[in-house]
N, CA, C and O of each residue as an XYZ file, in Angstrom:
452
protein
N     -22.058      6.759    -14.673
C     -21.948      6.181    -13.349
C     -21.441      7.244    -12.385
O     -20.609      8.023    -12.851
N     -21.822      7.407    -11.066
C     -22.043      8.313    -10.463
C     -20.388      7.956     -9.415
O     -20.035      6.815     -9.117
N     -19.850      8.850     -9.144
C     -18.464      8.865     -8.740
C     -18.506      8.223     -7.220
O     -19.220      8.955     -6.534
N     -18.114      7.373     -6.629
C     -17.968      6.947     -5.296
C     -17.456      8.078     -4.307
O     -16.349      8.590     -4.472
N     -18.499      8.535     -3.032
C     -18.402      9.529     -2.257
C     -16.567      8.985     -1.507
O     -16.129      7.842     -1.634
N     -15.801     10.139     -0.777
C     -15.028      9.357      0.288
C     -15.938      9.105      1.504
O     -16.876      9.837      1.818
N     -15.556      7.985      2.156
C     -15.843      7.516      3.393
C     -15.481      8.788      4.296
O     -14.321      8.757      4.707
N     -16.114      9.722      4.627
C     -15.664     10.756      5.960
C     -15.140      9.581      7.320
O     -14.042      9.808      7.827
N     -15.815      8.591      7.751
C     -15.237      8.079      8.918
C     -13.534      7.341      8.613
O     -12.635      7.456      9.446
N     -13.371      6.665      7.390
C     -12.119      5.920      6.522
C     -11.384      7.419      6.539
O     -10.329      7.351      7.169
N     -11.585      8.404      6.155
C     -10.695      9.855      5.906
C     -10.153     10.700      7.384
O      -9.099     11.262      7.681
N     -11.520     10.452      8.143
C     -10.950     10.956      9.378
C      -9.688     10.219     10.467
O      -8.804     10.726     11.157
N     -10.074      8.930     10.242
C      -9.859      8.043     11.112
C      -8.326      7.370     10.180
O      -7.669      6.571     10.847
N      -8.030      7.537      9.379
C      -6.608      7.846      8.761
C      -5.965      8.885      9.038
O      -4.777      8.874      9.359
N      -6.802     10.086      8.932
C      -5.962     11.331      9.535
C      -5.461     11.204     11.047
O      -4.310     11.273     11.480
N      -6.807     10.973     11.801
C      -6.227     11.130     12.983
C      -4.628      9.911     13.864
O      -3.859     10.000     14.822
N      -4.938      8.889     12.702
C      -4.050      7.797     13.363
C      -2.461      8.328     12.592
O      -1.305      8.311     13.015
N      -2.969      8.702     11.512
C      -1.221      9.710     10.729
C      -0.662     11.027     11.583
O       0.528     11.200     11.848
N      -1.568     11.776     11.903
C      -1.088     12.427     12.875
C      -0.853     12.278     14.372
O      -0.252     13.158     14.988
N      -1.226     11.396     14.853
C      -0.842     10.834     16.129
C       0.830      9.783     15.960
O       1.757      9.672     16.762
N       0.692      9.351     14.987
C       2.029      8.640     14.999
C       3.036     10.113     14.037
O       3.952      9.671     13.342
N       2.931     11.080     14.025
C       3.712     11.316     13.746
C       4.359     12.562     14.725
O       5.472     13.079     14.628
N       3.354     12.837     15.622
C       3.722     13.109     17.201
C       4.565     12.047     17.687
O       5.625     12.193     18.295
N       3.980     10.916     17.353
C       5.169      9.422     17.889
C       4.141      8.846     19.335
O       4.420      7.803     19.925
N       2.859      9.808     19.760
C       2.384      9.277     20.684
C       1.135      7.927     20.364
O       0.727      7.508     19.281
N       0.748      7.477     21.859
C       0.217      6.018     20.977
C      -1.413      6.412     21.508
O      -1.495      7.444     22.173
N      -2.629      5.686     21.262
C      -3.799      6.143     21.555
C      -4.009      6.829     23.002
O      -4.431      7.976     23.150
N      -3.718      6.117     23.849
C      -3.985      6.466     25.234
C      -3.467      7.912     25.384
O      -4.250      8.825     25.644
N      -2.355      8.085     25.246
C      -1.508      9.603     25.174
C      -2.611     10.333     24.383
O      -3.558     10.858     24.968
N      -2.479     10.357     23.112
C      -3.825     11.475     22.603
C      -5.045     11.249     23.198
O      -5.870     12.141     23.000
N      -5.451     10.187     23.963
C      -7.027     10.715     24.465
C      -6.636     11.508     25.557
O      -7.136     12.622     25.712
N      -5.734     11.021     26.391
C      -5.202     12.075     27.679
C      -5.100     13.690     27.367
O      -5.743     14.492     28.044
N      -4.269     14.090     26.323
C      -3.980     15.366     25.873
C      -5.533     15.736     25.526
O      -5.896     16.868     25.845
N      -6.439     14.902     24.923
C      -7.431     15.687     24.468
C      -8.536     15.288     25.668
O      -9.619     15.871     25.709
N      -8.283     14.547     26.361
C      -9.507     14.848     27.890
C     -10.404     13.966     27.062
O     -11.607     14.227     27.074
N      -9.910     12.827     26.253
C     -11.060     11.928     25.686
C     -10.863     10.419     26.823
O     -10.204     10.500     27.860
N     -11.573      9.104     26.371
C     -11.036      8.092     26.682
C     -10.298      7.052     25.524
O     -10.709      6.959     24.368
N      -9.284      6.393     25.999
C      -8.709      5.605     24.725
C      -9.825      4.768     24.324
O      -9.410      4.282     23.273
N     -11.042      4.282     24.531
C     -12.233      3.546     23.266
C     -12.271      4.492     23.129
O     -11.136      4.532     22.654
N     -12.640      5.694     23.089
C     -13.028      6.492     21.922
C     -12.059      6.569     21.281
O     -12.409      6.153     20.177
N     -11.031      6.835     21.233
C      -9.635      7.120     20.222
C     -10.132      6.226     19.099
O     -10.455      6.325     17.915
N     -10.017      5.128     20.234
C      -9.998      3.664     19.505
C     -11.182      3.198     18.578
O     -11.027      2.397     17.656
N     -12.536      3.855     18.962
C     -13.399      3.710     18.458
C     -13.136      4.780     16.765
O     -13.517      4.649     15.601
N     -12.549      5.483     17.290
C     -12.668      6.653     15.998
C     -11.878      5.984     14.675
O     -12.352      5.635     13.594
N     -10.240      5.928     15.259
C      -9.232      5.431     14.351
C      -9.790      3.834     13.646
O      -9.374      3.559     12.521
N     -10.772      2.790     14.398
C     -11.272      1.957     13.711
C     -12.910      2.050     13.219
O     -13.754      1.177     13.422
N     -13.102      3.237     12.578
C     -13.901      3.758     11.593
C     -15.684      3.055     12.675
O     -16.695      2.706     12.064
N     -15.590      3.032     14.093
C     -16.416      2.688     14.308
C     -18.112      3.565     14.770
O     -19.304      3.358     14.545
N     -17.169      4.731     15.615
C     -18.170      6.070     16.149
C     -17.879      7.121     14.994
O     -17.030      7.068     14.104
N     -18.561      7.816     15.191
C     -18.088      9.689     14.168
C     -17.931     10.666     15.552
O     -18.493     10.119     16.501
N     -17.410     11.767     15.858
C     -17.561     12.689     16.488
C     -18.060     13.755     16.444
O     -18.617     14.129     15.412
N     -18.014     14.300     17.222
C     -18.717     15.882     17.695
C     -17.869     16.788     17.187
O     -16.658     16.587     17.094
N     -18.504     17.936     16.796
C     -17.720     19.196     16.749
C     -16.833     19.581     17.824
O     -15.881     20.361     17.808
N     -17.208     19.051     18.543
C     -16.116     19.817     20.126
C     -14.725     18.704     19.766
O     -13.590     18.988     19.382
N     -15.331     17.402     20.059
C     -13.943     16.548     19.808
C     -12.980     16.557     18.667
O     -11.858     16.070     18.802
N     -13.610     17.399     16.912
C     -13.483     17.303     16.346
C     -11.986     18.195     16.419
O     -10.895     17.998     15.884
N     -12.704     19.707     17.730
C     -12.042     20.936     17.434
C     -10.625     20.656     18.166
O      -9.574     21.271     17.981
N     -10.919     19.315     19.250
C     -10.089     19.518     20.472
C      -9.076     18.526     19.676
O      -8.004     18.645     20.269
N      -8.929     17.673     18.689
C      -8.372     16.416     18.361
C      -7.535     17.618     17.227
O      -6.305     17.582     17.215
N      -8.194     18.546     16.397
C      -7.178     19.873     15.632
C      -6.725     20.335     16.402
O      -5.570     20.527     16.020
N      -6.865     20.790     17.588
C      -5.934     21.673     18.779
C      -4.733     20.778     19.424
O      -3.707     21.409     19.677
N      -4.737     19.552     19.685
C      -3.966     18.866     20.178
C      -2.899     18.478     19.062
O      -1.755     18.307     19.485
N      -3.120     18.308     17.646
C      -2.519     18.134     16.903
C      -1.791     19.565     16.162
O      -0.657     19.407     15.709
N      -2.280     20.616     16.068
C      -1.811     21.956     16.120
C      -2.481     21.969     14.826
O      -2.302     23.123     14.439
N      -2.953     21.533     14.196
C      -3.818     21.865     12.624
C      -4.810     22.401     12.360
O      -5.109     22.750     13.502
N      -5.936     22.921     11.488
C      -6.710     23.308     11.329
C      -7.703     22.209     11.168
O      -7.569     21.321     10.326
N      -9.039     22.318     12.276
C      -9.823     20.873     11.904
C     -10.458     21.113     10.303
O     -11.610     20.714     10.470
N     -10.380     21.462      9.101
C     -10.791     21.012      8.486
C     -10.102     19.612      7.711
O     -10.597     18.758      6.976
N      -8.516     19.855      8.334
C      -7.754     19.233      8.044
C      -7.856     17.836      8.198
O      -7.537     17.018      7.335
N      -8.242     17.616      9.151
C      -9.034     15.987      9.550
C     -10.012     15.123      8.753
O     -10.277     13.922      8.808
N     -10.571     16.373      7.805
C     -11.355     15.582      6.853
C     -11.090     15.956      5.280
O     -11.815     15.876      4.289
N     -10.048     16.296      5.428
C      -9.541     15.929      4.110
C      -8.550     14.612      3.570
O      -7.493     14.284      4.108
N      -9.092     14.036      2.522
C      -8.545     12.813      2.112
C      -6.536     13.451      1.794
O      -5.936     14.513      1.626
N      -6.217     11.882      1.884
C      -5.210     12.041      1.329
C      -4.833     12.375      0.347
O      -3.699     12.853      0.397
N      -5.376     12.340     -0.786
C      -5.073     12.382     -2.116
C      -5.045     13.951     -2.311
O      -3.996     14.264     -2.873
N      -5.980     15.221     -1.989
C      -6.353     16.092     -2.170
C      -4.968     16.664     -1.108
O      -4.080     17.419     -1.503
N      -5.095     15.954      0.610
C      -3.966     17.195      1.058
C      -2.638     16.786      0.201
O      -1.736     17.619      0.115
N      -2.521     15.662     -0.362
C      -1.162     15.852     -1.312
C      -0.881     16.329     -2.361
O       0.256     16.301     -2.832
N      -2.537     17.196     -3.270
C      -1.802     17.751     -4.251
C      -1.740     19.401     -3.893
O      -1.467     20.352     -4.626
N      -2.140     19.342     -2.335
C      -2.066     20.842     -2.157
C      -0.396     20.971     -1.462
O      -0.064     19.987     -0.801
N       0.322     21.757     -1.541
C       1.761     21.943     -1.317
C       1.904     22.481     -0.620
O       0.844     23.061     -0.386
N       2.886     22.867      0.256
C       3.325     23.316      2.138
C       3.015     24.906      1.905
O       2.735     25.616      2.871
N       3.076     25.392      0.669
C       2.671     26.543      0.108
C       1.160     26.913      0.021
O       0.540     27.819      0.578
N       0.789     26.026     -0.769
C      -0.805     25.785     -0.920
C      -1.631     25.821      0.779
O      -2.645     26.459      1.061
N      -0.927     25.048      1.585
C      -1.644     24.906      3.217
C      -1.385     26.152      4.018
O      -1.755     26.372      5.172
N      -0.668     26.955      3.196
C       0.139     27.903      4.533
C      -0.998     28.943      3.924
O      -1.522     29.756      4.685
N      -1.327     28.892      2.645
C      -1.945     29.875      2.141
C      -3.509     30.239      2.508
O      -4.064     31.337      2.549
N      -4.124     28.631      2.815
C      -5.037     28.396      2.940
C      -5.220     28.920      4.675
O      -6.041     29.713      5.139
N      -4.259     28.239      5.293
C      -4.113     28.680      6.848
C      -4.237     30.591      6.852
O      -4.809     31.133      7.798
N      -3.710     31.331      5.845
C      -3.370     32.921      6.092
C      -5.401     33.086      6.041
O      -6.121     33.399      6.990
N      -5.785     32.784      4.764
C      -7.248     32.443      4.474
C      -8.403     32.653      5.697
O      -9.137     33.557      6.096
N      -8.165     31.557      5.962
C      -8.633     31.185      7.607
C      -8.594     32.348      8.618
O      -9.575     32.983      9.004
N      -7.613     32.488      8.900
C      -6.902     33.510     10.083
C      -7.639     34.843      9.457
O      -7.838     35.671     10.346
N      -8.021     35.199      8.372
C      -7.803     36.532      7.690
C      -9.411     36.761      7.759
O      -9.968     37.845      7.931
N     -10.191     35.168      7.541
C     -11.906     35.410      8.021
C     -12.124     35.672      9.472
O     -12.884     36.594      9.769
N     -11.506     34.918     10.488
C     -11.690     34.887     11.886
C     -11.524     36.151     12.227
O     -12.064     36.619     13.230
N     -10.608     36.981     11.273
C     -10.080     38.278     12.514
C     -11.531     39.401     11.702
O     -12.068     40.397     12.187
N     -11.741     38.845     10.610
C     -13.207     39.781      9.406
C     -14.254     39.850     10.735
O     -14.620     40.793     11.437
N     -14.562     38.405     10.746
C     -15.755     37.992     11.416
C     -15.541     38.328     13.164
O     -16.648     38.404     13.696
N     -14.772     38.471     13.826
C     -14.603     39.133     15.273
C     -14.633     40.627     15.080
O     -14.946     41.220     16.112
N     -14.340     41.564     13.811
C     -13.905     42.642     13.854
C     -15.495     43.200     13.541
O     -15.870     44.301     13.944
N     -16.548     42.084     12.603
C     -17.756     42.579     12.069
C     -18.536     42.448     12.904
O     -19.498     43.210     12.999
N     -18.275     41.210     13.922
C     -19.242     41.120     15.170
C     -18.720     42.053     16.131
O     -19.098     41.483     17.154
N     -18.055     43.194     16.573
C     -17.491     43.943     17.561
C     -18.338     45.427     16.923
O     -18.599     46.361     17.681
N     -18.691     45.450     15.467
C     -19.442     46.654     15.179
C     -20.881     46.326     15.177
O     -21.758     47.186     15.260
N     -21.103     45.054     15.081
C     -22.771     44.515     15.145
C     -23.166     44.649     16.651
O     -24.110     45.416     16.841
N     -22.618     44.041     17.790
C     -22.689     43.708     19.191
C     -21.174     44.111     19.760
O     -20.163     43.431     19.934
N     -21.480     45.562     19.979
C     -20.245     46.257     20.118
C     -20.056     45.715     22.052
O     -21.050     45.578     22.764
N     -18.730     45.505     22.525
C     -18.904     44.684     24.011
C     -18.388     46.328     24.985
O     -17.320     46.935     24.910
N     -19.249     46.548     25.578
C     -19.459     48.009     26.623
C     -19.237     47.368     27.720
O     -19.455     46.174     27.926
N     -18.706     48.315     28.600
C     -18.538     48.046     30.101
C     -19.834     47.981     30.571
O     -20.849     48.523     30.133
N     -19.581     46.815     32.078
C     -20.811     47.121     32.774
C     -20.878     48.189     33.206
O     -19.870     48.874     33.378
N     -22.302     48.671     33.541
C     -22.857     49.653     34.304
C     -22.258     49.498     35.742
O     -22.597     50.271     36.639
């Protein structure tokens, strides 16, 4: 028998309502900070719309996390440890600066003429 997928909208839409209450702010406040409207908040946290990459990025920026973080279940970010996330975060940071440093020798940026 074939393993039951997680719900991505049930995973997101837990994340985002755990990290909003633990800012302590209530829907309306996070759509404000993120330039959304509260139905959408509202739509998200009750597993009704999915979002965009942009909202995805702006809802990790407002919360200070990494958006992959939003779609990871609970079960998984709890067996990874404040150690395990920090490590994963160095990870991250350590491709972004690869990938700006490999695109600056591919499409090197010259002054205008």
């Amino acid at each position: 028998m074939e393993a039951k997928r997680p719900d991505l909208r049930r995973i997101l839409a837990a994340n985002i309502k755990e990290q909003r209450t633990i800012l302590g702010i209530s829907q309306e406040k996070l759509a404000e900070m993120a330039g959304l409207s509260w139905q959408t908040i509202n739509s998200i946290e009750c597993q009704r719309t999915w979002v965009s990459d942009n909202t995805l990025e702006t809802l990790a920026n407002v919360f200070k996390i990494e958006t992959f973080q939003l779609l990871l279940p609970l079960e998984l970010r709890m067996l990874l440890s404040q150690d395990g996330m920090e490590t994963l975060h160095q990870l991250i940071q350590a491709k972004r600066s690869y990938d700006e440093s490999f695109n600056e020798i591919i499409c090197p940026k010259r002054p205008l003429p």
